[in-house]
C-alpha positions as CSV (number, residue, x, y, z in Angstrom):
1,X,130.8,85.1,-27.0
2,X,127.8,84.5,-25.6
3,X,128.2,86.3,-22.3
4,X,129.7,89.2,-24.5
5,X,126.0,89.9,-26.2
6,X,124.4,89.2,-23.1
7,X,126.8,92.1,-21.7
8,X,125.7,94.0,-24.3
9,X,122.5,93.8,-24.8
10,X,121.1,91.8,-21.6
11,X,117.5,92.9,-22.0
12,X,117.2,92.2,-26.0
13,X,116.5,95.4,-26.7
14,X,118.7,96.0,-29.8
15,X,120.3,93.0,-31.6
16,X,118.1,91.3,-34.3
17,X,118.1,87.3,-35.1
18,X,119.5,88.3,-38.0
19,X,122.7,89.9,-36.0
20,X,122.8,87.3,-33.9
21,X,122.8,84.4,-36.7
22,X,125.9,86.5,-38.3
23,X,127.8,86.6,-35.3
24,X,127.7,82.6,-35.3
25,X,130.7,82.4,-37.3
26,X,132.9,83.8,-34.7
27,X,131.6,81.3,-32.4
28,X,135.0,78.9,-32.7
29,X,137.4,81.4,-33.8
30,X,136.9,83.5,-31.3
31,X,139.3,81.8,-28.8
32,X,142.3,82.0,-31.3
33,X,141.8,85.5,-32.1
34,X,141.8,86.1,-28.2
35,X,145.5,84.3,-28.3
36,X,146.6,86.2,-31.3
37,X,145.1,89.7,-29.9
38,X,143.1,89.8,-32.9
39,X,140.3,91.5,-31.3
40,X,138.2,92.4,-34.5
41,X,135.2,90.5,-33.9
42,X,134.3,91.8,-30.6
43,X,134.8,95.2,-31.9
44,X,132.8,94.0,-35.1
45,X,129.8,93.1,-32.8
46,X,130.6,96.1,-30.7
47,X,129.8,98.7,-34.1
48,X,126.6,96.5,-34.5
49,X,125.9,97.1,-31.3
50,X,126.4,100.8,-31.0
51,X,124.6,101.3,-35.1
52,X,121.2,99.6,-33.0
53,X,121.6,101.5,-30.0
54,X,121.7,104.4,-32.1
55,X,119.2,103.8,-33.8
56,X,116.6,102.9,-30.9
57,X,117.5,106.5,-29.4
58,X,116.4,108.2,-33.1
59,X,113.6,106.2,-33.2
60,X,112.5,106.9,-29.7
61,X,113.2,110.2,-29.6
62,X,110.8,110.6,-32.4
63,X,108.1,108.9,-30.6
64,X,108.3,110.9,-27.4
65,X,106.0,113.8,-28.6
66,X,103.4,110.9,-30.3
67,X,100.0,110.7,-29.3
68,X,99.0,107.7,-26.9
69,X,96.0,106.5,-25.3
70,X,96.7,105.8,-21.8
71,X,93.1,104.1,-21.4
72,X,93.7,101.2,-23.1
73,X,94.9,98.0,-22.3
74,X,98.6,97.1,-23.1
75,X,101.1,94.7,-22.4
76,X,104.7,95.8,-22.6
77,X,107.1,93.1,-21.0
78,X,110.3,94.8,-19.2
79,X,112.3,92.7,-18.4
80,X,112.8,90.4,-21.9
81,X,116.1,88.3,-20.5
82,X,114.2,85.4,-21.7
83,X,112.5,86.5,-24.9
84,X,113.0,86.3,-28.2
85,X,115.2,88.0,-30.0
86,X,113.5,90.8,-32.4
87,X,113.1,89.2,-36.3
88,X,112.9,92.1,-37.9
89,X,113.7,96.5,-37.1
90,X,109.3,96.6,-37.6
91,X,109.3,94.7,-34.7
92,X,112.3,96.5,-33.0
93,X,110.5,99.1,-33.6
94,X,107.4,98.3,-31.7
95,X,109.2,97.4,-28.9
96,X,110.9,100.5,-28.5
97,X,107.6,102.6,-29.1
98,X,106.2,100.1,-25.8
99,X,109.0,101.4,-23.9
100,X,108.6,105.0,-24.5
101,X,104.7,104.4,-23.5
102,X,105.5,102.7,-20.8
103,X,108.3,105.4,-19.5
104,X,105.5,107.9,-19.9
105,X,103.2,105.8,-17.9
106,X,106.3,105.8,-15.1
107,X,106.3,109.5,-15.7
108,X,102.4,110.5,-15.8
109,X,101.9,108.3,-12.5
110,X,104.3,110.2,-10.5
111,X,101.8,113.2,-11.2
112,X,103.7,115.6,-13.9
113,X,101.7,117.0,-17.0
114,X,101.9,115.8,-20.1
115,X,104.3,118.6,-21.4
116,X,106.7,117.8,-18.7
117,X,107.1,114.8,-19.1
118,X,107.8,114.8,-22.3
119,X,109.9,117.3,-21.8
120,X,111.6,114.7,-19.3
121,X,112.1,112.3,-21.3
122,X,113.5,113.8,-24.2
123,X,116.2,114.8,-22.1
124,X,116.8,111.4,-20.7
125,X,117.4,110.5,-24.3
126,X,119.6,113.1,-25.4
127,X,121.4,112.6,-22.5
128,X,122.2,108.7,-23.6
129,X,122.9,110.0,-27.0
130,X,125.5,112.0,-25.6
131,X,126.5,109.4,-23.3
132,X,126.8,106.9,-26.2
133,X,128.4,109.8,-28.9
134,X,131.5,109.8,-26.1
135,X,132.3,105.9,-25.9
136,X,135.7,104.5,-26.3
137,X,138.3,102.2,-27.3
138,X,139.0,101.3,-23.7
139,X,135.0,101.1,-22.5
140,X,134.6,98.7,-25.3
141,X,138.2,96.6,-24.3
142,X,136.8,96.9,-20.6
143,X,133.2,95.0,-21.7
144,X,135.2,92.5,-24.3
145,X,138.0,91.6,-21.2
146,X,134.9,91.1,-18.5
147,X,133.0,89.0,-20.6
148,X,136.4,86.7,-21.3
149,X,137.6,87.0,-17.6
150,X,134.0,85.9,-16.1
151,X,133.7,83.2,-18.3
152,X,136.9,81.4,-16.9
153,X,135.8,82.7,-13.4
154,X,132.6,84.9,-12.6
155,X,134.6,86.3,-9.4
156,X,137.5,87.9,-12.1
157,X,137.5,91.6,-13.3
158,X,139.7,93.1,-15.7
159,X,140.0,96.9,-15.0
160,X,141.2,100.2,-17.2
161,X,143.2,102.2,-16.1
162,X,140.4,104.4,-14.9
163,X,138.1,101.7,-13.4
164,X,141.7,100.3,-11.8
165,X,142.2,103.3,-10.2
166,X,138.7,104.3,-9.0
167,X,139.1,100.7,-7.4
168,X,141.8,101.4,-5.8
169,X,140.7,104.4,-3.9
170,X,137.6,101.9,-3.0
171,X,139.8,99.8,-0.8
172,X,142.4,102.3,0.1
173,X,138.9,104.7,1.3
174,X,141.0,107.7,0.7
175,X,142.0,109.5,-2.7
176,X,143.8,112.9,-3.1
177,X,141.7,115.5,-4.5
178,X,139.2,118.6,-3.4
179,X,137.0,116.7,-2.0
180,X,133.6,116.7,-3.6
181,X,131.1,114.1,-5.2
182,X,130.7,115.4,-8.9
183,X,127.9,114.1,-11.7
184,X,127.3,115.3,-15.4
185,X,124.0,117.4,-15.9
186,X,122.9,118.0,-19.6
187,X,126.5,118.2,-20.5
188,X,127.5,120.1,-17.5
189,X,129.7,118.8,-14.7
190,X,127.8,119.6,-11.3
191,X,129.0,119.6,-7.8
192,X,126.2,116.9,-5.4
193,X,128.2,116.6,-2.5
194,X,130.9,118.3,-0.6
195,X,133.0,116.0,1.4
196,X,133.5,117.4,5.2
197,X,137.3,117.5,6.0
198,X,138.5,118.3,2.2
199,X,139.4,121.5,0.8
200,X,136.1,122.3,-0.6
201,X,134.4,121.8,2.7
202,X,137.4,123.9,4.5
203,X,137.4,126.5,1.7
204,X,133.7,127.3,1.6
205,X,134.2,128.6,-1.5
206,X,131.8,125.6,-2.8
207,X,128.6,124.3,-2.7
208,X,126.3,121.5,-3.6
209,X,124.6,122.6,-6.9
210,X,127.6,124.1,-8.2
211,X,128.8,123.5,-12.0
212,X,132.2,123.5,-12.9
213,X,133.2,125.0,-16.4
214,X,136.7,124.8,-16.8
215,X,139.6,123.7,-14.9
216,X,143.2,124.3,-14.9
217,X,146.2,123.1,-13.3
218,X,148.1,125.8,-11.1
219,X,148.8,128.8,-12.8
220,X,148.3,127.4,-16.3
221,X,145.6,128.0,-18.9
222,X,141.9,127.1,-18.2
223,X,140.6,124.1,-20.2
224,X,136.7,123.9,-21.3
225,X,135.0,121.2,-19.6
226,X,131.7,121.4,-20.9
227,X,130.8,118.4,-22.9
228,X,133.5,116.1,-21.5
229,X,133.1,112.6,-20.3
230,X,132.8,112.5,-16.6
231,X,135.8,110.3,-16.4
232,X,138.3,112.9,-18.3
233,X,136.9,115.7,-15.5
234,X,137.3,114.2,-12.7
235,X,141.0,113.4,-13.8
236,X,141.7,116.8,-14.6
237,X,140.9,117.8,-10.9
238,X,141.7,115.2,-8.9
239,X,145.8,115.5,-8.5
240,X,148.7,114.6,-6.3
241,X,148.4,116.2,-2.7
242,X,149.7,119.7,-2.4
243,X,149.2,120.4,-5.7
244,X,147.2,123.5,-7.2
245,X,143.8,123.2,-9.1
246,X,141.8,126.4,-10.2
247,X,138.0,125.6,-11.3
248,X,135.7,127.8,-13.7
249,X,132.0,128.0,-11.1
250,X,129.2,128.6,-12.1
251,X,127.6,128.9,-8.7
252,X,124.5,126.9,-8.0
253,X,120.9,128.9,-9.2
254,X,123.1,131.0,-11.7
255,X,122.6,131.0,-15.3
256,X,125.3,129.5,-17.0
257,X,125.6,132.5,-19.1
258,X,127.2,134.2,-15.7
259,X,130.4,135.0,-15.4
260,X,132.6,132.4,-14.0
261,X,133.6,132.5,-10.3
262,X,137.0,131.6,-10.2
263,X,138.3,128.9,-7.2
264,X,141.3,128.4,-6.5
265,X,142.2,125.2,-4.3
266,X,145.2,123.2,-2.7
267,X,144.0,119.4,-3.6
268,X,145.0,116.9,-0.3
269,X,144.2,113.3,1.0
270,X,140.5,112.7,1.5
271,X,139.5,109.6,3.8
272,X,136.2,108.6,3.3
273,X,135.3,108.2,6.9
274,X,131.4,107.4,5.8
275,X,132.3,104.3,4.1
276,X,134.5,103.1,6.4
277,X,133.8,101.1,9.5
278,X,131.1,102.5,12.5
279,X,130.0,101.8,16.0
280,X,127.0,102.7,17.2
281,X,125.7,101.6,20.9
282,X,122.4,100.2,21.3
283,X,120.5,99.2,25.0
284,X,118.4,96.1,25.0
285,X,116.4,94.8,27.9
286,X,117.1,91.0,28.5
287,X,114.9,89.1,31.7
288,X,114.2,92.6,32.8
289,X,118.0,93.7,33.1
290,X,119.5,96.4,30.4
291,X,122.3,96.0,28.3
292,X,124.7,97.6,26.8
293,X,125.4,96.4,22.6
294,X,127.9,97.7,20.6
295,X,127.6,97.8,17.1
296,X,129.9,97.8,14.4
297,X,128.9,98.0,11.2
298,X,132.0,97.0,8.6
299,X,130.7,97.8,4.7
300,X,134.2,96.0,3.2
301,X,137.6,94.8,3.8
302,X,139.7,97.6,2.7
303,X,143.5,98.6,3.2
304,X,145.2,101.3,1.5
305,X,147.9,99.3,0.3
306,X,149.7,102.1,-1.6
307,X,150.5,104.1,2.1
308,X,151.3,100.8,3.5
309,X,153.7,99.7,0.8
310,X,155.4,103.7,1.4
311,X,155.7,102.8,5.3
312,X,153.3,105.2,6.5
313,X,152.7,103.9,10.1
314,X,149.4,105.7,10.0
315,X,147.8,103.8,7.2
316,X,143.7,103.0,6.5
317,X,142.7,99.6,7.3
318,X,139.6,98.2,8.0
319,X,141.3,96.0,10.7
320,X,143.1,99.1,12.4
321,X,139.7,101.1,12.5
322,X,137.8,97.9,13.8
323,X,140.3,97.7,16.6
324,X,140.0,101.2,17.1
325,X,136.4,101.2,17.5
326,X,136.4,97.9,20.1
327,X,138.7,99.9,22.0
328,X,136.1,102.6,22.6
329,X,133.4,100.6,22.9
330,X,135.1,98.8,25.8
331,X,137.0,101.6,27.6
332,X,134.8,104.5,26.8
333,X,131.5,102.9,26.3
334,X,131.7,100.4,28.8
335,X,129.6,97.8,26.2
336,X,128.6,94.3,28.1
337,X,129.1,93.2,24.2
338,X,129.8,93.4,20.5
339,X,127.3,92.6,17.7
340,X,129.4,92.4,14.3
341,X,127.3,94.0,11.1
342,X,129.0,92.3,8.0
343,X,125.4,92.2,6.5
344,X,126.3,95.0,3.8
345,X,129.8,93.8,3.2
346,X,130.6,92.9,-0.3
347,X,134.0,91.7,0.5
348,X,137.4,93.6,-0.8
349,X,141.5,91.9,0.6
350,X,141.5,88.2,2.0
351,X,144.2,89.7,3.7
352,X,142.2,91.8,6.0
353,X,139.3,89.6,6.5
354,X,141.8,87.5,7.9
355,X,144.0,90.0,9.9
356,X,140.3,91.3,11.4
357,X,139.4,87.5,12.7
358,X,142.5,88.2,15.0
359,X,141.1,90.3,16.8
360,X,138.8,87.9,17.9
361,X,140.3,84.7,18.3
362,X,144.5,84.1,18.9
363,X,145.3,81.5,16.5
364,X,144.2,78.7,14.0
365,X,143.6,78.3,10.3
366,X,140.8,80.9,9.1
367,X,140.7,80.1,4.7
368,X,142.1,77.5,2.8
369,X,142.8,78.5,-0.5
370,X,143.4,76.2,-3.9
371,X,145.6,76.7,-6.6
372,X,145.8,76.0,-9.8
373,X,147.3,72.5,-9.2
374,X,144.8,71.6,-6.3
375,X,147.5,72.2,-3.8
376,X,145.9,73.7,-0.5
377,X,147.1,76.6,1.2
378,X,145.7,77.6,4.7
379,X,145.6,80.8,6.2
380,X,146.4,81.5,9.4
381,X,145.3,84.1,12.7
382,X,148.7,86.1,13.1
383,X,147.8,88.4,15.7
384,X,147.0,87.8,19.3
385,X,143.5,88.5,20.8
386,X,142.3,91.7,21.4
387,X,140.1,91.3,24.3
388,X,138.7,88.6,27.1
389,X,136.3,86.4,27.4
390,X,134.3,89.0,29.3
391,X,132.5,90.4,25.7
392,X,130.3,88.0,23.4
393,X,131.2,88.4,19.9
């Protein structure tokens, strides 16, 4: 329970004492509702939750276009993980009205007028309001299922289906789609980025900037977008490979009271060759004679588990594009060694973290893992080396 509010409301920012003292009663019953699936009180807390937030967005939005006097000396403390919790909405209150002084202070520093940041701001808040108007069941299961999975272990997710399969594509570095970053803009899906290689980039029917208004699948009726969680979108235009999307554009620096350009665009499978592993070469001088480095830089340990599962012989892997790249470095590059960047890497399969020691060393145990029991397991190289002792590592 208590890494639930903290979930919620990390910074203290909504929940009263009061609240808090009333959720004290679900404090031992909560484990037998979890084994029942009675999943009332979270949601309970949840609607508490949501009424505050609410509330603070009214409240602040109010207090946007107030007078303040920015010569004064104030104290507003940010970060309030170990504060109090508010006693009473007066004080709430004052604490909100800090932080909408203080995000004008942000604002009027960065050397804007008055008016526009104001106008800044008020947008910043609708924009949460609309954020918070579109919540769901499943975002609230998702919160309620973290909190209980990182209380039994802080290295355990659970995931929706949406968050299960935006994972997916993660490790896999590939999805099957047009091709393009997208993010919501006062209500209005916008492209940011076009991803060379895809169908938007080989189309160049698209651009960055450009806001999509409807979508529709093949030859069928167009859908309204406008207003739609981002998550809903993007699932209407991602699709299967060789599959047909048509998108509503409104292109970028057009009113949105133009008329629609319409696009129409074969999705495919889109490898995300930035994310995936690099080699750069570098030449240092050591006791006055150069050097030749190679660099690879490896941001996680990925595999596209799906295409491997299917037998496709040409599946991603963050092991096959490692060995790849120490294949140029040696035979193209002519490197004298091999500096290994895991620096950046927030981890991703066992499996390949183990499959890329191989090719560096021919055998021996790499992780021991414990189960549940205490019975050890230990993981072992299953490849042969790569290359001789003639590279450092």
């Amino acid at each position: 329970m208590d890494k639930y509010i903290k979930d919620l409301d990390p910074y203290k920012y909504y929940f009263l004492s009061s609240d808090i003292k009333e959720f004290e009663k679900f404090r031992f019953s909560l484990d037998d509702d979890f084994r029942s699936g009675n999943l009332n009180a979270p949601f309970y807390i949840f609607n508490v939750y949501l009424k505050r937030y609410n509330e603070w967005l009214a409240y602040s939005l109010n207090q946007i276009k107030a007078k303040y006097d920015f010569n004064q000396n104030d104290t507003y403390t940010f970060d309030r993980e170990k504060m109090p919790w508010a006693t009473s909405s007066t004080a709430l209150n004052d604490i909100w009205k800090k932080k909408v002084k203080y995000e004008l202070v942000n604002l009027r520093i960065a050397g804007t007028t008055e008016a526009k940041n104001v106008e800044t701001l008020t947008k910043r808040y609708q924009n949460l309001k609309s954020q918070a108007s579109k919540v769901n069941n499943q975002d609230i299961f998702q919160t309620i299922m973290d909190a209980f999975t990182e209380t039994i272990d802080p290295h355990t997710n659970y995931f929706n289906p949406a968050n299960a399969q935006a994972f997916n594509e993660d490790m896999a570095r590939s999805f099957e789609g047009i091709g393009a970053r997208l993010q919501l803009e006062n209500e209005v899906l916008k492209i940011s980025e076009i991803i060379p290689g895809g169908p938007a980039f080989k189309s160049k029917l698209l651009s960055a900037g450009d806001r999509i208004v409807g979508v529709a699948q093949g030859n069928a009726e167009f859908e309204d977008i406008i207003g739609w969680r981002i998550e809903n979108s993007v699932a209407k235009i991602k699709g299967p490979k060789g599959t047909k999307v048509r998108l509503k554009i409104i292109p970028v620096g057009m009113d949105l009271s133009s008329k629609p350009v319409i696009v129409e665009l074969l999705r495919e499978k889109i490898v995300m060759e930035e994310q995936s592993a690099k080699k750069k070469v570098k030449t240092i001088q050591s006791n006055g004679q150069p050097y030749k480095i190679g660099i690879i830089t490896v941001p996680a340990f990925y595999a596209d588990f799906k295409a491997a599962r299917a037998g496709d012989p040409n599946y991603k892997s963050t092991t096959r594009d490692v060995r790849l790249l120490i294949d140029t470095l040696k035979n193209r590059d002519k490197v004298d060694a091999i500096v290994m960047d895991l620096r950046a890497n927030g981890g991703g399969s066992l499996v390949e973290a183990i499959d890329l020691t191989g090719l560096f060393i021919d055998k021996g145990p790499v992780v021991q893992v414990k189960d549940l029991k205490g019975g050890l397991k230990l993981m072992r190289i299953q490849m042969q080396v790569q290359f001789g002792k003639d590279l450092l590592v």
